[in-house]
N, C-alpha and C positions, 0 to 999 in steps of 0.2 A: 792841354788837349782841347782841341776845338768842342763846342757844345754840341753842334752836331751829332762830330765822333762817339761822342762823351753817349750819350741818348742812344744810338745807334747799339752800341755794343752795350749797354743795359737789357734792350730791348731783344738783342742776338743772344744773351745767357738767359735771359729768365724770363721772358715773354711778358705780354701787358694785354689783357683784356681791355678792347675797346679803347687802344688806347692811341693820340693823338701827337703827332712830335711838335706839332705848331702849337699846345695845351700844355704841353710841359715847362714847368716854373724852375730854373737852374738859378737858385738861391744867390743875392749878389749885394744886395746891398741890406744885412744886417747889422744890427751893433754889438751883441755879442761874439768876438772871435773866437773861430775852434780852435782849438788845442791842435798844436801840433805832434807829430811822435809817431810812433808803429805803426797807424793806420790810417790811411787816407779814406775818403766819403766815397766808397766803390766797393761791389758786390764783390769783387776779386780778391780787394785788400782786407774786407772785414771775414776773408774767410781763413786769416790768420788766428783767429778766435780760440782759444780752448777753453771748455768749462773748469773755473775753478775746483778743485777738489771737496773745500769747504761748501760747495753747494751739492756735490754729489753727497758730500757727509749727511746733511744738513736733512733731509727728507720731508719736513713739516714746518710750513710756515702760516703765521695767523694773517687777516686780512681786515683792515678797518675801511670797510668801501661805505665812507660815511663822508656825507655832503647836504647840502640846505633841500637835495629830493627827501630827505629821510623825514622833514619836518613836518610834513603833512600826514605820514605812515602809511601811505598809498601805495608803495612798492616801488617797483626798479620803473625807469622812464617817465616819472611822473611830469617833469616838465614839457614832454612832451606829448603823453596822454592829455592833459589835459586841455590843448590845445584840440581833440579832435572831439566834435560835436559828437553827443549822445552816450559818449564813452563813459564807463568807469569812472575814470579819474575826473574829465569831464565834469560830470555829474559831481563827485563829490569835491571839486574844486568850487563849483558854485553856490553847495551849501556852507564851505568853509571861510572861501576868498570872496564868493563874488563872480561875476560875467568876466568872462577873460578881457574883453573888451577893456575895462577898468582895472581889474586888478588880475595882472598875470605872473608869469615865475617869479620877474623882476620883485615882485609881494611880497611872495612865498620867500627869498633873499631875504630882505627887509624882515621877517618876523623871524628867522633863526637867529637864535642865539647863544646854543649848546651853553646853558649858563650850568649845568651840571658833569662837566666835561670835565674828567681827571685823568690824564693819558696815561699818570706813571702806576696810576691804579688798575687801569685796562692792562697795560703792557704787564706788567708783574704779573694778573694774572694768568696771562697767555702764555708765559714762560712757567708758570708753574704747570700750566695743561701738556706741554713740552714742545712750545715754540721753539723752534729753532734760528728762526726769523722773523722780521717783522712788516710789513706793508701800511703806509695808507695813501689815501687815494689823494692827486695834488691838483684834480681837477674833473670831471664829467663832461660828458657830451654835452652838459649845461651852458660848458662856456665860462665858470666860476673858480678861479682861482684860491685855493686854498692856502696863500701863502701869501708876504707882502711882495707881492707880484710888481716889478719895475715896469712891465711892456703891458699891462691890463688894468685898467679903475677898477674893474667888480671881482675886486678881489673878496677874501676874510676880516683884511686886515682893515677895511675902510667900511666896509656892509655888512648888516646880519653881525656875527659875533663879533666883530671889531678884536680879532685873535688871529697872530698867525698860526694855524693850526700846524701846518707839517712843523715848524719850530718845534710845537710843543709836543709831537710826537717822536719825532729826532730826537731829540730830546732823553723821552722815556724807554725810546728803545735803545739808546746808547749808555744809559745807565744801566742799564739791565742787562748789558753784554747781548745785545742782538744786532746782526745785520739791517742794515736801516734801504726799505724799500720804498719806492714812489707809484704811481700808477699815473698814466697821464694818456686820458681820453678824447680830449676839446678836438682834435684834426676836424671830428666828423660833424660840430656844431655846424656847420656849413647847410650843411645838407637836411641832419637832424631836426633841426627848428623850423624846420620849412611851412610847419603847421600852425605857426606862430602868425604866419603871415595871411590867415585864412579868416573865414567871419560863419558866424551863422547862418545855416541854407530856410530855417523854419525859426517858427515863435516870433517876437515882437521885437530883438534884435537882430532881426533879419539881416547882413549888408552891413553890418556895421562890423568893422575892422577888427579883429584883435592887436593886442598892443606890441606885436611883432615890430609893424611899422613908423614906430615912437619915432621921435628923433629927440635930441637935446634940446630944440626949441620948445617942445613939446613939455617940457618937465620944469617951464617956471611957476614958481608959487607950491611944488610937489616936493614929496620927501624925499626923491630924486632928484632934485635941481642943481644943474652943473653936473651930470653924468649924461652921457648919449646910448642910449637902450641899443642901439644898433651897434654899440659896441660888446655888447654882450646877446644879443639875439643873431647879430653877424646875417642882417636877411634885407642887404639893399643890394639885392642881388634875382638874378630870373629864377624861377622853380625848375625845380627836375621836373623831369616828362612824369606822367600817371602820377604828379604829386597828392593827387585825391585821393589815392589807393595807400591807404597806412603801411602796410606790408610793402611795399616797393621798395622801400628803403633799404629792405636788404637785400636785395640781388643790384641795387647800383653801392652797396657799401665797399665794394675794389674800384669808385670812381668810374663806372662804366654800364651800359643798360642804362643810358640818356641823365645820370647824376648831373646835377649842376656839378661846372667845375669850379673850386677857387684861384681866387687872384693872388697873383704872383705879390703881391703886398699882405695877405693873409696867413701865403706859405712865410714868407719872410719872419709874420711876430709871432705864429707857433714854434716856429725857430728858436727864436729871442725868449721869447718864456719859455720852455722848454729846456734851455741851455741855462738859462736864471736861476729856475730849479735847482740841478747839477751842481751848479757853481756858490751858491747857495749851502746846501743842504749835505753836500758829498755824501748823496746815497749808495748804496753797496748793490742796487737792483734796481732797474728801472721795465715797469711795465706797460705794452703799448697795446691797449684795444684796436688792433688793425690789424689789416690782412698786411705780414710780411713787416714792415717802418711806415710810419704815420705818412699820409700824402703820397706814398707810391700807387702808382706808377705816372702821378701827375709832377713831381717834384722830388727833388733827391734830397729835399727839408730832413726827413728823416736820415738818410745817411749821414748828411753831416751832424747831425746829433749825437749818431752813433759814433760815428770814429771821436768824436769831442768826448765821448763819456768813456770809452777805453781810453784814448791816452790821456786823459786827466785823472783818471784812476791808475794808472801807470806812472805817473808822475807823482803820484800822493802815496804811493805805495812803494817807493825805490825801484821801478823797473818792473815789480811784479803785476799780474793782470786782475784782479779778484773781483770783478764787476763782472754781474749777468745783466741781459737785453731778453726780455720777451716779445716772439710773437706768434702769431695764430697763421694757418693755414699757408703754412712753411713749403715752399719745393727744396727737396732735397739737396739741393747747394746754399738754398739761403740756410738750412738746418747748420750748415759749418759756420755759419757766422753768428747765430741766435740761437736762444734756447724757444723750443717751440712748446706753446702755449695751448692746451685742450679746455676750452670752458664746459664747465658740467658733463665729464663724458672723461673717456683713456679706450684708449688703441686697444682692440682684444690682443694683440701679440707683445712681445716683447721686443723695446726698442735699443736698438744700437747704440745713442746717444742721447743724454742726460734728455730729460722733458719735463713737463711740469702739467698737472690738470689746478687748474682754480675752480675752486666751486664753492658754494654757502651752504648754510645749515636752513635758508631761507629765502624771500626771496635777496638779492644785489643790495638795493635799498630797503628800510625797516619799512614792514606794511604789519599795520597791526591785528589784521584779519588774519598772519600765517598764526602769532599768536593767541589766539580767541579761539584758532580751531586744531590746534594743538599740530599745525604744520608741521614743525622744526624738525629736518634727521636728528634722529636719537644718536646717541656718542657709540651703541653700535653700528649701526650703519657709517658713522665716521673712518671708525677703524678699521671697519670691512674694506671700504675704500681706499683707506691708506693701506692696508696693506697690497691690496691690488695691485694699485699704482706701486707702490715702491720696489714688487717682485719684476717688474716689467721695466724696471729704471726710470721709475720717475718720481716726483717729489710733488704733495698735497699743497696747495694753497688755500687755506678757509679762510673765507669771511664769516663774522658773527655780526649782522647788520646791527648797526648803534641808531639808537632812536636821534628824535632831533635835539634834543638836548644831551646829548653826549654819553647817556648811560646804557648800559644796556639793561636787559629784562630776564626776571627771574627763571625762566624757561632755559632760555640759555646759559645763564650758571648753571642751571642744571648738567647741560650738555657735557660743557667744560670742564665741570668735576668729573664725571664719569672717564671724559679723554684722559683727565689726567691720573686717575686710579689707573685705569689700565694698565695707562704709561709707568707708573711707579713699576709694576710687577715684569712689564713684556719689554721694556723700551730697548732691550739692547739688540733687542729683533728685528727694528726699526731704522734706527741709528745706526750710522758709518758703516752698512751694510752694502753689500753690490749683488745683483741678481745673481742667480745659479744657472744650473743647467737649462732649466725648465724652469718658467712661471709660475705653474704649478699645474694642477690636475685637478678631476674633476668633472663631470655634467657642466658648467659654467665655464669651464677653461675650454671646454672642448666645442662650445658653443660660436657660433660668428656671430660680431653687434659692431656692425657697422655704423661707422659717427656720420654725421649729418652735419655739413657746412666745417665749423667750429670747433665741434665733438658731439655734445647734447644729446649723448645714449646713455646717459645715467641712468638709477632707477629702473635697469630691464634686470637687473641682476636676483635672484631665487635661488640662496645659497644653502646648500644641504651642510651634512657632516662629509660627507664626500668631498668638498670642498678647500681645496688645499691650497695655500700661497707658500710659495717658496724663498727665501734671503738667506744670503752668507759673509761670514765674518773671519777671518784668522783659521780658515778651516774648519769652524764650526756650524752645521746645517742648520737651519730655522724652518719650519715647518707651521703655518700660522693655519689654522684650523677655522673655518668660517663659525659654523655652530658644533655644538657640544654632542656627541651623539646617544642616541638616545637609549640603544645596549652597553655603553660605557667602553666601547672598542672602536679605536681608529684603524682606518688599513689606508699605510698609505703603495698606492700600486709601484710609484717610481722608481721604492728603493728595496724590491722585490731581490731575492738573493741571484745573482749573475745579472742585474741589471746596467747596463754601460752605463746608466746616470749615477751611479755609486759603486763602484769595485770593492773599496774597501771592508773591512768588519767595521762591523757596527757596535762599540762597544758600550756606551753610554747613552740614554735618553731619558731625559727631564723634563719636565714639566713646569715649567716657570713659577715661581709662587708655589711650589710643592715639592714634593722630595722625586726621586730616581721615581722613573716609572718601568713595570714590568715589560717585555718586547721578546717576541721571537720573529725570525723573519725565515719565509719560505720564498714558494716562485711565486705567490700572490700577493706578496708585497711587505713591508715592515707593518706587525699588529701590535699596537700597544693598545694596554689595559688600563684605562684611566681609574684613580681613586672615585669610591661608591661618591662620597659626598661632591655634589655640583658645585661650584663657588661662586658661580653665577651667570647669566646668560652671554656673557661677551665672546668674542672668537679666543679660543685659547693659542698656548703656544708650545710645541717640544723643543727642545734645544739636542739635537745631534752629533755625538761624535764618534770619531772612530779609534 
């Protein structure tokens, strides 16, 4: 197919904000080759897709979105914060590191070390909280490879902890019987770093550069010598329009609204590392911080990745498909090719096909102010959310941010035990479930919370005992109860007697973790009468049948 053509009818299914056909990068001379097999690099072919089953089973996966931002405990974006005068991080970049000018992320690299990093200790526990999956991150908007990267110097393996990290996370989530997941963010260092390139407007380094602008020449006699910073700052390149305005970034983050575009040699070794990964690691989940496949609608870099990552998972698998693709801010035909991704936030409705929300118990990256000021969602609030998500067809992704030296913090064990009490008693309410009729019910079900960009409607949620999630199993109803109520009577309205959401009798109802619970049901709904003794504050669970 001519490129033209090829561009043209991308453009004819699924539209391209602001988007340029003389801008578009049609991938050609890489050195990693794709896989051939069932899917060719095109919206049409990759919507041969079906979600594994094992992922619908699957509901709950942990997330190690840990990288050399964590080091400083500044929170998510720090490499880039701290490029912007007067800011937060800013500021405590200079009580830490120094003037950006001298010592900038490239540093910050340089003093990671995660010299307390035990992955098969982290993953063990995540499975005992009742991971069903596993994630870590193989790269940041930083630009920092996490792995012994063939297509990148500033990897792990050569800076900062001199470790290949995904190894050794592959690793502990494969001994541990978990699907082994990646995350891979770099597409947007492009753009991202742009701050890098900027200097101070006041004080007495006025005008003088930050070290965005390095070169390799720049780095003799330094602890860098013989690496080139613009291989990792990625900024010999013009700024985006309103590069001064920090918030820009995200309304050009679809490559459009004046983003600098990248170069067709750029697209090419996000390619190549990317594909490294894969080929590498044979992860079972690959995750993409981008709207739709990484470089769309400038480059079809991403699609070929994509179709490379099914049929080489097709290939390692005899034929069968068991790899998921995430991405974010899906149109309804790319949804047939990818699992769509909600950060911090879930659709009020109930969705047709498998989803996913990722979100933390804190911030992205470890900042040690969430712990000082006792930030962190409590393990109910975790579970209120998983349950949410999973009546609605979709599946939890938590991160538990890792400090920079690899462990995490006592707060958060805290969390993780409580997930996994729960989980001992309710799990199978959870687990290889598929939604019901209804969601559930409720003040809160009945409520609209419309997502922003992403998702990012978290935390509006004010759940009563009226509040009710709904999953089902072999015929058996789940009924997940947000809070405990406080006359020690539930009414649930749904399964009210002649209700079309339940026809059946109702002959059994239990209480997870306790014995048969008493129940009459009229036209106001199924009333059960919970035991006097509370057990504790978490969402409980009936179990239903007829």
């Amino acid at each position: 197919m001519k490129n033209a053509l090829f561009i043209s009818l991308f453009i004819a299914m699924f539209g391209t904000t602001g988007f340029a056909q003389e801008n578009f990068h049609h991938i050609q001379n890489t050195k990693e080759p794709m896989q051939t097999g069932k899917f060719q690099p095109t919206w049409e072919s990759l919507k041969q897709y079906k979600v594994p089953e094992w992922y619908r089973n699957a509901k709950f996966g942990i997330w190690a979105h840990w990288g050399p931002q964590c080091q400083p405990e500044d929170g998510d974006w720090y490499g880039r914060g701290m490029y912007e005068e007067g800011s937060r991080q800013y500021k405590s970049h200079l009580e830490k590191y120094g003037h950006p000018s001298k010592s900038g992320f490239k540093d910050v690299i340089h003093e990671w070390k995660a010299e307390n990093w035990d992955p098969e200790k982290l993953v063990k526990l995540y499975k005992r909280t009742g991971a069903q999956y596993f994630f870590a991150m193989g790269n940041h908007h930083d630009n920092f490879d996490l792995w012994d990267s063939k297509y990148h110097n500033w990897n792990s393996t050569k800076i900062g902890p001199q470790k290949d990290i995904l190894a050794g996370w592959a690793k502990a989530a494969r001994h541990n019987g978990l699907p082994f997941g990646v995350s891979i963010h770099a597409s947007h260092a492009w753009t991202w770093y742009e701050t890098a390139q900027g200097a101070d407007k006041q004080g007495p380094l006025a005008g003088v550069p930050y070290d965005g602008k390095l070169t390799k020449e720049d780095g003799k006699g330094q602890w860098w010598d013989g690496l080139d910073p613009q291989e990792l700052y990625a900024q010999n390149h013009e700024l985006s329009s309103r590069n001064q305005n920090p918030g820009a970034i995200h309304s050009q983050w679809e490559w459009a609204d004046g983003a600098s575009v990248p170069s067709k040699e750029y697209c090419e070794n996000f390619y190549d590392r990317t594909v490294d990964v894969i080929n590498k690691y044979n992860p079972d989940l690959l995750y993409f911080d981008d709207t739709a496949l990484p470089l769309w609608p400038i480059s079809d870099a991403g699609l070929n990745i994509a179709a490379h990552f099914y049929n080489s998972n097709m290939k390692r698998n005899k034929g069968k498909l068991n790899a998921v693709i995430f991405g974010k801010i899906l149109t309804d035909e790319q949804k047939e090719c990818l699992v769509w991704d909600v950060e911090r936030g879930a659709p009020d409705k109930m969705q047709e096909k498998a989803w996913q929300t990722c979100s933390c118990i804190g911030d992205w990256h470890y900042n040690r102010s969430v712990y000082d000021n006792n930030r962190y969602k409590s393990a109910k609030t975790v579970i209120q959310m998983l349950a949410d998500i999973v009546s609605k067809n979709g599946n939890l992704l938590l991160n538990i941010p890792v400090r920079g030296d690899g462990s995490i913090d006592d707060k958060e064990v805290t969390v993780l035990e409580g997930i996994a009490k729960w989980m001992d008693v309710n799990k199978e309410s959870i687990f290889d479930t598929r939604p019901w009729t209804i969601f559930g019910e409720g003040p809160d079900a009945e409520k609209k919370n419309p997502m922003n960009a992403q998702g990012f409607n978290e935390g509006k949620n004010k759940y009563t005992a009226e509040d009710i999630r709904f999953t089902e199993k072999n015929g058996t109803l789940y009924a997940i109860v947000m809070e405990w109520p406080e006359n020690g009577k539930i009414v649930i309205k749904s399964l009210a007697a002649g209700s079309p959401n339940y026809e059946k009798e109702i002959k059994k109802v239990q209480l997870l973790g306790s014995r048969k619970a008493s129940f009459t049901r009229d036209n106001t709904g199924l009333i059960i009468t919970l035991p006097e003794l509370k057990p504790n504050n978490m969402p409980l669970v009936l179990k239903i049948n007829n």
